[in-house]
Backbone as CSV, one residue per row, in Angstrom:
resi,resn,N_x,N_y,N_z,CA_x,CA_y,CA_z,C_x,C_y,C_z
1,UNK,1.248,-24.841,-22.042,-0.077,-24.370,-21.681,-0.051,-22.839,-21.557
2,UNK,-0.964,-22.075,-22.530,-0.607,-20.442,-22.251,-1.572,-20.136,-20.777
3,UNK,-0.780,-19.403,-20.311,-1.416,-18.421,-19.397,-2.237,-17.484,-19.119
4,UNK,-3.359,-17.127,-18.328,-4.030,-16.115,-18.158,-3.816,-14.811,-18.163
5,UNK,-4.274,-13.683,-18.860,-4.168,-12.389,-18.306,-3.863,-12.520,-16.553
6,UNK,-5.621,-13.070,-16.094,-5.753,-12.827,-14.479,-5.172,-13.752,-13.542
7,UNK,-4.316,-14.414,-14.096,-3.492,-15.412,-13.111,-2.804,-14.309,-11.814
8,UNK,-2.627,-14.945,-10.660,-2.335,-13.866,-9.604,-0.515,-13.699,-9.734
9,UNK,0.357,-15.128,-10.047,1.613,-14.997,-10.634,2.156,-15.476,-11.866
10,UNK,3.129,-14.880,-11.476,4.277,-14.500,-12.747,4.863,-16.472,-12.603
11,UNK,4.503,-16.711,-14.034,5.245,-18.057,-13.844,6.435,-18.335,-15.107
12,UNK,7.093,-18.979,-14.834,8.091,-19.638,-16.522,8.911,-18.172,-17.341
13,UNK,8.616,-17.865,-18.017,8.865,-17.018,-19.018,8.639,-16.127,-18.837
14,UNK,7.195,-15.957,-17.941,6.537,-14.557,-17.843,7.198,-13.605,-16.615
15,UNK,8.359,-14.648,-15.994,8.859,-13.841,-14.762,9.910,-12.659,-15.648
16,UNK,10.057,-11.213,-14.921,10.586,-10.435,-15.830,11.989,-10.652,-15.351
17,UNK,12.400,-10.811,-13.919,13.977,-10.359,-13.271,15.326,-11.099,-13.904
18,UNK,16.249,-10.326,-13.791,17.373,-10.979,-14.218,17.667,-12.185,-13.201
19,UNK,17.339,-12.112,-12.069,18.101,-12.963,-11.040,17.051,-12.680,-9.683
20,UNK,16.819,-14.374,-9.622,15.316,-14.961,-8.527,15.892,-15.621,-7.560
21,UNK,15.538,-15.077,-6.103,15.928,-15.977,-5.245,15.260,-17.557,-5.057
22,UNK,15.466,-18.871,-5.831,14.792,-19.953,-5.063,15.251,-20.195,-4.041
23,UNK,13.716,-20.684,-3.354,13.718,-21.604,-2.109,12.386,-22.878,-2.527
24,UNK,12.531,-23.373,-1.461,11.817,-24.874,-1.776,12.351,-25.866,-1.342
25,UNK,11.571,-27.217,-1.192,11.863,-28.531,-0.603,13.101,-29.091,-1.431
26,UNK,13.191,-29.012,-3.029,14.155,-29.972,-3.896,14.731,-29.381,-5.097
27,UNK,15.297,-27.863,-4.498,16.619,-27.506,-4.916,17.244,-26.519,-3.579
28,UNK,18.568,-26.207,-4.162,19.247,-25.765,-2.796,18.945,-24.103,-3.168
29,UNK,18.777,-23.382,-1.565,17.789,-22.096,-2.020,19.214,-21.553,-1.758
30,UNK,19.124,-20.284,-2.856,19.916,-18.969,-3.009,19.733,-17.904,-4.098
31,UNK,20.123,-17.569,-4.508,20.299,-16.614,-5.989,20.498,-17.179,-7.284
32,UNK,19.661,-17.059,-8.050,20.359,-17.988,-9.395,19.353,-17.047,-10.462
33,UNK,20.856,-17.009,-11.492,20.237,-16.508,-13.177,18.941,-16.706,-13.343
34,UNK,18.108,-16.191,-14.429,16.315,-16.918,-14.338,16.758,-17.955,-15.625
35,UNK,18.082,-18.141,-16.213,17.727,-18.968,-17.197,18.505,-20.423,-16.628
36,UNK,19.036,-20.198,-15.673,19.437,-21.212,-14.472,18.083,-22.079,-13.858
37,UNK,17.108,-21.002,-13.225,15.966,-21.284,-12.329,15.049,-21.671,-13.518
38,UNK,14.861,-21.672,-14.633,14.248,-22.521,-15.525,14.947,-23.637,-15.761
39,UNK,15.755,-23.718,-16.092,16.760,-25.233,-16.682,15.985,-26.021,-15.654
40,UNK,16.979,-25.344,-14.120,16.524,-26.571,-12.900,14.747,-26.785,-13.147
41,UNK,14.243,-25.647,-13.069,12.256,-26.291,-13.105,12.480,-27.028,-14.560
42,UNK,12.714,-26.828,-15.731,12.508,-27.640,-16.662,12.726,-29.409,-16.088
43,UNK,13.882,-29.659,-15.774,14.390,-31.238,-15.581,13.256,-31.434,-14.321
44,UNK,12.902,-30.480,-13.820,11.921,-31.302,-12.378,10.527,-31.915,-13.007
45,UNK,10.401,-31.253,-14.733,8.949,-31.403,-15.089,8.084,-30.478,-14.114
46,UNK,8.426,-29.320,-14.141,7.470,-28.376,-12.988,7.699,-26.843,-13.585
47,UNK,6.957,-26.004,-12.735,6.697,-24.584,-13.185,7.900,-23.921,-12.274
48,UNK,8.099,-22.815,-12.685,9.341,-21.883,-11.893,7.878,-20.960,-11.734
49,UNK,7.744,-20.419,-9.839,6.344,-19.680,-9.710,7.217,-18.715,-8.905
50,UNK,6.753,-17.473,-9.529,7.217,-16.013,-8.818,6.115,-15.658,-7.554
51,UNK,6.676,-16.045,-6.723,5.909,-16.192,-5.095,5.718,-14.800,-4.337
52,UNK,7.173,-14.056,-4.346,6.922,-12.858,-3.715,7.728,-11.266,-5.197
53,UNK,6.892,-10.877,-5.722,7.975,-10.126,-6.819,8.564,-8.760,-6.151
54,UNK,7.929,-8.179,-5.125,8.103,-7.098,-4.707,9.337,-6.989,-3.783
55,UNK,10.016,-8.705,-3.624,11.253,-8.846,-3.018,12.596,-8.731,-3.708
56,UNK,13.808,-8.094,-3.605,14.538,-8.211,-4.537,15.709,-8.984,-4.043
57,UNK,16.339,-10.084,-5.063,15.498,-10.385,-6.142,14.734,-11.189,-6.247
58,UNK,13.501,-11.354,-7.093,12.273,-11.801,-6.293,12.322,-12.915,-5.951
59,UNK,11.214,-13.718,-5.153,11.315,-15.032,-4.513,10.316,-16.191,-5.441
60,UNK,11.112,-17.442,-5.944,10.634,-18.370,-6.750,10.628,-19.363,-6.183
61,UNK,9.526,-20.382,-6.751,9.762,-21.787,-6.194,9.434,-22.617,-6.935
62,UNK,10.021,-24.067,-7.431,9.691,-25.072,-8.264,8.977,-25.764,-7.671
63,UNK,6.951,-25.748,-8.469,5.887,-26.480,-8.287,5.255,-26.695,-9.190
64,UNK,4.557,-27.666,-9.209,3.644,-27.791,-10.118,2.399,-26.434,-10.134
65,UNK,2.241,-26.146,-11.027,1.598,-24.969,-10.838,-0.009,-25.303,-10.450
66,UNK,-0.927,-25.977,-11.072,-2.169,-26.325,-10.972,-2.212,-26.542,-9.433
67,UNK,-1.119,-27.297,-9.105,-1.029,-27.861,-7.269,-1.304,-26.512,-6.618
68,UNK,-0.101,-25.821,-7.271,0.164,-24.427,-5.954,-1.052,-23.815,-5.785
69,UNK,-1.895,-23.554,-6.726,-3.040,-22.918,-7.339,-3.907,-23.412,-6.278
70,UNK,-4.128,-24.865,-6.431,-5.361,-25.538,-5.622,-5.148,-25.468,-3.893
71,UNK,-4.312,-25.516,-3.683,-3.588,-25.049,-2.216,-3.779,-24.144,-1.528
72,UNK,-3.296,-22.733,-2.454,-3.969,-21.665,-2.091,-5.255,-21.432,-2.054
73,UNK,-6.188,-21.880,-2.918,-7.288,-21.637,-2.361,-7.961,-22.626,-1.270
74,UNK,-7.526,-24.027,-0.695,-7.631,-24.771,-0.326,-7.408,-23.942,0.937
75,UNK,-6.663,-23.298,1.094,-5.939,-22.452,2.150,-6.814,-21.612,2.702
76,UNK,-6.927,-20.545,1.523,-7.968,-19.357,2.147,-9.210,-19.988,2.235
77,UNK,-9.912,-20.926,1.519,-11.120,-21.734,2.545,-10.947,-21.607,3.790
78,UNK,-9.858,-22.326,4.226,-9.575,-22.509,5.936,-9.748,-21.573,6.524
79,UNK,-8.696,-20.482,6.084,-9.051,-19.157,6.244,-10.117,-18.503,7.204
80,UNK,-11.239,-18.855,6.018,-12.243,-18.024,5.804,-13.206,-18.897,6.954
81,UNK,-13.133,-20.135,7.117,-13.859,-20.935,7.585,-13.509,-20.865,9.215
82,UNK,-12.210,-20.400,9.401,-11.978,-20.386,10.769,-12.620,-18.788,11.422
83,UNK,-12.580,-18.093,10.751,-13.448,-16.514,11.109,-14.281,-16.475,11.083
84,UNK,-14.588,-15.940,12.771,-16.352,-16.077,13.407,-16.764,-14.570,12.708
85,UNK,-18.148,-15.201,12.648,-19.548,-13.936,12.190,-19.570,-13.551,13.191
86,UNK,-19.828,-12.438,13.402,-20.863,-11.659,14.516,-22.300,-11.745,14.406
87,UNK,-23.156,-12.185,15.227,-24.346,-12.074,15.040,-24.983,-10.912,15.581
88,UNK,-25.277,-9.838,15.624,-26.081,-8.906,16.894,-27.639,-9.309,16.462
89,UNK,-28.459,-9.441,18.022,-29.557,-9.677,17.966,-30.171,-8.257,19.051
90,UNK,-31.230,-8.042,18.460,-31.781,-6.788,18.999,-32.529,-7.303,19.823
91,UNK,-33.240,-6.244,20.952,-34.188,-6.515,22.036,-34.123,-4.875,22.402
92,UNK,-36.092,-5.053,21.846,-36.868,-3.305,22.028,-37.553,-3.146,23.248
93,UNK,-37.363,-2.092,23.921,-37.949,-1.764,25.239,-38.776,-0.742,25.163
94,UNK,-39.793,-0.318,25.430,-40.430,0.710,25.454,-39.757,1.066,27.043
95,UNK,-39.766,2.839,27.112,-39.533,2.976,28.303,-40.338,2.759,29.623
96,UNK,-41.257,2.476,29.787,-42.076,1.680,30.686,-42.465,0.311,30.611
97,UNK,-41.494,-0.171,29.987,-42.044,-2.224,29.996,-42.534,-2.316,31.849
98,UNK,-43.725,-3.091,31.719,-43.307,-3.762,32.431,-42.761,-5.134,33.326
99,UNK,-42.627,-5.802,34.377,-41.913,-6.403,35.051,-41.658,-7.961,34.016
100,UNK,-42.809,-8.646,33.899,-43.586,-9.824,32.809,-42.801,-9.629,31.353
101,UNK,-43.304,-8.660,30.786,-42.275,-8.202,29.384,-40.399,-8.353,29.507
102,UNK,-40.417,-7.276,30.347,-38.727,-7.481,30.800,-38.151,-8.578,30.904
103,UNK,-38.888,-9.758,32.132,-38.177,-11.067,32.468,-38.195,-11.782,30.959
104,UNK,-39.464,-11.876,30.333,-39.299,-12.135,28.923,-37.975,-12.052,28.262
105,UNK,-37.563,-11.043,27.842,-36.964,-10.165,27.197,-35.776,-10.589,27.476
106,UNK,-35.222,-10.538,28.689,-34.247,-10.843,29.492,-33.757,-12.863,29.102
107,UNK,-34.858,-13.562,29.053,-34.577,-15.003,28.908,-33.924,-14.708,27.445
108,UNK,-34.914,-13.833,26.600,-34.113,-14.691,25.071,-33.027,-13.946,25.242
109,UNK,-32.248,-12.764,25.747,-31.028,-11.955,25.683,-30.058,-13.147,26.193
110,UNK,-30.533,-13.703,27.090,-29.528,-14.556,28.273,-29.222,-16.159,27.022
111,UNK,-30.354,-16.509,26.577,-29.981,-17.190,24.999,-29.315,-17.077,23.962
112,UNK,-29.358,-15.598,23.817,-28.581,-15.250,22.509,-26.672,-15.294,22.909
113,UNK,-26.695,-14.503,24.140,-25.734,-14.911,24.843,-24.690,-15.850,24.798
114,UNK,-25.739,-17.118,25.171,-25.074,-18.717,24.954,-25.033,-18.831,23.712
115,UNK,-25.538,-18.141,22.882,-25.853,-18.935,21.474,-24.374,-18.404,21.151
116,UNK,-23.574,-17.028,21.685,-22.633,-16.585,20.890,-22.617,-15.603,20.610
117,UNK,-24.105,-15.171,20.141,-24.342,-13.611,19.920,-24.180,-12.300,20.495
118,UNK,-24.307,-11.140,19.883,-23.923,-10.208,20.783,-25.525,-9.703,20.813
119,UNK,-25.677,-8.939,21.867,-26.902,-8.042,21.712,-27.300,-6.953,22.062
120,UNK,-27.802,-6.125,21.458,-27.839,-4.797,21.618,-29.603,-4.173,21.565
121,UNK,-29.360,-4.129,22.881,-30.583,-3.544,23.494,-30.806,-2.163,23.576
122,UNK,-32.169,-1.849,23.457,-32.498,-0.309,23.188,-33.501,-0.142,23.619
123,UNK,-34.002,1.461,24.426,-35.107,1.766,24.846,-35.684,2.739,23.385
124,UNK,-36.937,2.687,23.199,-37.519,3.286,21.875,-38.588,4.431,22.441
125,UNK,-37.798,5.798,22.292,-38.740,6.601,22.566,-40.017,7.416,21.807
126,UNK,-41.226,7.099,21.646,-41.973,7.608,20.953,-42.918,9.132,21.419
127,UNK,-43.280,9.817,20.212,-43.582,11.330,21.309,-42.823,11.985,22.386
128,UNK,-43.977,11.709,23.653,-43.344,12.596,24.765,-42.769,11.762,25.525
129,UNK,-42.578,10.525,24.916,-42.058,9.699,26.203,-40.428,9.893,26.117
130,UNK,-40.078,10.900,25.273,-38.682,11.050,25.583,-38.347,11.585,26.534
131,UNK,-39.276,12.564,27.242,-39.295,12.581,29.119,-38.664,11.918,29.473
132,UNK,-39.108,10.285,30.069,-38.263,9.727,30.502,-37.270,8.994,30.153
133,UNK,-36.275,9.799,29.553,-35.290,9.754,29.530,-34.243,8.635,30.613
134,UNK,-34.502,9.058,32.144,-33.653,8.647,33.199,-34.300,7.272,33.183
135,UNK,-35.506,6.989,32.942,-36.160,5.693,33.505,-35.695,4.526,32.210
136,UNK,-35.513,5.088,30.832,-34.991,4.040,30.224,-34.015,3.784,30.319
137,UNK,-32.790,4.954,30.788,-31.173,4.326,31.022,-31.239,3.489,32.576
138,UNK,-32.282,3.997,33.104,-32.229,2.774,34.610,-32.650,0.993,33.918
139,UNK,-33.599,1.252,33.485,-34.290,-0.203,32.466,-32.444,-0.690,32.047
140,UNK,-31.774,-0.109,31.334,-31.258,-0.647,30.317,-29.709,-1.400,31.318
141,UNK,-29.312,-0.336,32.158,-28.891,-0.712,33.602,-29.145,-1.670,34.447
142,UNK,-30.034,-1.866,34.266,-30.548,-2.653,35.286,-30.860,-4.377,34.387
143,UNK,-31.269,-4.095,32.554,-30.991,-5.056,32.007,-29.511,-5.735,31.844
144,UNK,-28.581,-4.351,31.716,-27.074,-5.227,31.469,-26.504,-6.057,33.067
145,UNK,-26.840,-5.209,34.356,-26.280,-6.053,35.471,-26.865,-7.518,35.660
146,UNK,-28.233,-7.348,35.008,-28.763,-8.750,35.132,-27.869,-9.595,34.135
147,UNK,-27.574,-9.612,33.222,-26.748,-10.088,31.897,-24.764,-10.107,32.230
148,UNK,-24.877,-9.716,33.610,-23.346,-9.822,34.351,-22.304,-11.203,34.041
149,UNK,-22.868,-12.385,34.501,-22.572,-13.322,34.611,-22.509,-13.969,33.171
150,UNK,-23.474,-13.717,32.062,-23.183,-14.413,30.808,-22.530,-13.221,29.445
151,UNK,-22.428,-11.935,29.718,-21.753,-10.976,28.820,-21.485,-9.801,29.349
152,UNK,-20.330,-8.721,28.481,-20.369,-7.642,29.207,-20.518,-6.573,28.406
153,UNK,-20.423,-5.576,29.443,-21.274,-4.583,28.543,-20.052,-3.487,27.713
154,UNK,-20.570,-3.563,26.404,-19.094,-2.690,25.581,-19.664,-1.471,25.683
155,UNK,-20.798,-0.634,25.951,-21.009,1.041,25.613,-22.588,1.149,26.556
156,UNK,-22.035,1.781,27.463,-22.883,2.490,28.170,-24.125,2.967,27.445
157,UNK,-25.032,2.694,28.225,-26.034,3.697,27.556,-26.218,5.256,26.499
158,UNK,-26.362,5.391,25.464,-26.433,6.824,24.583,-27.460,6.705,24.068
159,UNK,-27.789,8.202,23.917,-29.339,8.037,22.989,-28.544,9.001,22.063
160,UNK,-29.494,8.205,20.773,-29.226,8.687,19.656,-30.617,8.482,18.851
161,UNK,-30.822,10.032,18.618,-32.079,10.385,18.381,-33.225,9.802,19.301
162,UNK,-34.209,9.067,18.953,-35.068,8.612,19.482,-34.857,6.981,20.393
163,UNK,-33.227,6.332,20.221,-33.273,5.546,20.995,-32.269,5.712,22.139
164,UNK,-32.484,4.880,22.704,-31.167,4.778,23.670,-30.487,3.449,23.563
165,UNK,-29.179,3.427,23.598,-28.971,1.890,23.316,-27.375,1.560,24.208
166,UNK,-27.498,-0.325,24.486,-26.600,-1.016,24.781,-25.701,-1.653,24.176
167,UNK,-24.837,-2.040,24.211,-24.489,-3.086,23.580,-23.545,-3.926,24.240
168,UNK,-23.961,-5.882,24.715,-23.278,-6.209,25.278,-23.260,-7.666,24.192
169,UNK,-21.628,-8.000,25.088,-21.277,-9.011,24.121,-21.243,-9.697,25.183
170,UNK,-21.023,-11.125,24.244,-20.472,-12.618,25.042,-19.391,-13.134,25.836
171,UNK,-19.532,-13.449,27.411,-17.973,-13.565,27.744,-17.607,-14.931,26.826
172,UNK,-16.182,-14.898,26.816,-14.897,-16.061,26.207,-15.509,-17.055,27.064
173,UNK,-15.520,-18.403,26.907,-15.467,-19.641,27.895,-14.148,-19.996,28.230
């Protein structure tokens, strides 16, 4: 069966080294000639697969190749499937919300929370209301201590440009 340009290894013939370390379940691992480490993959009915080349001398193993192939990616599925997303969910404050809006505001934060999410809250200053300045980092203060018990807070209040912002994450269970 010929081989790909984009195959990720060196298999059979195409391995270049004089001398491959095998390892594997069903031959005994050490150093052997490459026209040794073919003979043995020939009689197994299997591929001789160059596993690590950047090792010297490099590292081989007798498999069926299509198998090894499906494995690995079988693998990095798992991988990929075990690594959490981040979600960030926003929540906008004008710097004078008041009391009604906030508690609002505050339930779906305390949701997103449980849900997992992180969230990053911000006061939005428009015009002159960048005045108050002090009254949205109190708001935003006063939103993360409420948010104590279900996340914590990674970055203090900063304004940058026209907002000011939080950002708190989810505690571990």
């Amino acid at each position: 069966m010929p081989q790909k340009e984009k195959d990720p290894y060196a298999i059979n013939e195409r391995i270049r080294a004089r001398e491959v370390r095998l390892v594997g379940d069903n031959v005994e691992p050490g150093i052997y000639s490459i026209q040794e480490a073919l003979r043995l993959a020939e009689e197994e009915g299997l591929d001789l697969i160059e596993i690590s080349a950047s090792a010297n001398p490099p590292v081989c193993k007798i498999l069926d190749y299509q198998k090894f192939l499906y494995q690995q990616k079988k693998r990095l599925k798992e991988q990929k499937a075990k690594s959490t997303k981040v979600v960030v969910k926003e929540i906008r404050f004008g710097p004078q919300t008041d009391d009604h809006d906030y508690n609002f505001k505050l339930k779906h934060a305390m949701e997103f929370l449980k849900e997992g999410a992180k969230v990053k809250a911000y006061v939005f200053f428009r015009g002159r209301s960048i005045l108050f300045k002090e009254q949205g980092e109190v708001l935003l203060l006063k939103f993360a201590t409420a948010l104590e018990d279900l996340g914590k807070l990674e970055q203090m209040p900063v304004l940058e440009g026209k907002r000011m912002t939080i950002m708190i994450s989810p505690k571990k269970k």
